[in-house]
N, C-alpha and C positions, 0 to 999 in steps of 0.2 A: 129579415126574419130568422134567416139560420144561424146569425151570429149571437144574434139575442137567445135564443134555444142553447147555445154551444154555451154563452157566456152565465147561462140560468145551470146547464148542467155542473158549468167548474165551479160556481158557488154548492151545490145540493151534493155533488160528489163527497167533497172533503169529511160532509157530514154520514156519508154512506159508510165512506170509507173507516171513518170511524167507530161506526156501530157492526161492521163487519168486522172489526179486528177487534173487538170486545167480547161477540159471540165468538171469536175463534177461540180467545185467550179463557173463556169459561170452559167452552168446547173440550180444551186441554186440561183444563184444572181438571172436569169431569173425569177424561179420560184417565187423567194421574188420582184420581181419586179412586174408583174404579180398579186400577190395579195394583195398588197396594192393599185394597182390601182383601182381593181374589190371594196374592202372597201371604196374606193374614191368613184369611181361612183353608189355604192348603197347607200353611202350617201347623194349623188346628186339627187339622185331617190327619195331617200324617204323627203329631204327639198323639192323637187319640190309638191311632192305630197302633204304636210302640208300647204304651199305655195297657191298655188291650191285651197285648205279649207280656209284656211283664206281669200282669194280673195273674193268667194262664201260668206263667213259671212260679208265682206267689203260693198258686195254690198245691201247684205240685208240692212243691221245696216243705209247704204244710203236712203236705198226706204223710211225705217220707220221712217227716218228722212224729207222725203219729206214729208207724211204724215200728212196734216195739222191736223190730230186729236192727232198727240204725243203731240202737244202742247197745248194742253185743258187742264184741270186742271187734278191732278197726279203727275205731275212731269213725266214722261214716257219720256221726250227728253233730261232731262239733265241726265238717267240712262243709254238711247239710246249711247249719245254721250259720256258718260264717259267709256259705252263700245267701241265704236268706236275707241276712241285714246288708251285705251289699247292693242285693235287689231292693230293698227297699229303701233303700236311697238312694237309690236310681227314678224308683219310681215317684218318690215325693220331690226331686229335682223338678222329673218330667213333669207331674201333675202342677207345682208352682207357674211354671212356663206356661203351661195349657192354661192358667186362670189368667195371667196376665194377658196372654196373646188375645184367649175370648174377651177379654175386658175391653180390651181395644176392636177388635171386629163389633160388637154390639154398641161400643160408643156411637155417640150422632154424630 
């Protein structure tokens, strides 16, 4: 009787074993899936936040451009504005990146 039990497990095992190392192998996909998304969205996080910052410097670099004293002598509006368009091509790099990276976080 115990041999027949032993010899019924080393048949039903193989099949155990098998369905246990499929759930492990999903298990890991999961887990790899899982963290590259969390890498996605904290780098989502942190363009939005640099985003963010350059808006805030955007608008600055705007006022001191309304400023009818940048443009008295100095030269202060065309260093203003030559900052400006640097920012703002900073900031449409960043914003590119931010659509592509949230394209792929919100993907199925």
């Amino acid at each position: 009787m115990v041999r027949a039990v032993a010899k019924v497990r080393k048949q039903i095992d193989p099949g155990l074993r098998k369905q246990k190392a499929q759930k492990r192998l999903e298990a890991e996909s999961r887990n790899a899936n899982a963290k590259a998304r969390h890498e996605k969205e904290k780098r989502v996080h942190e363009l939005e936040t640099k985003i963010a910052a350059l808006e805030g410097q955007q608008k600055e670099l705007v006022a001191a451009l309304e400023d009818p004293a940048a443009y008295r002598s100095g030269g202060r509006a065309i260093a203003v504005n030559r900052d400006l368009s640097a920012l703002s091509h900073d900031l449409a790099r960043l914003t590119a990146e931010w659509e592509s990276v949230t394209a792929t976080v919100s993907a199925p």
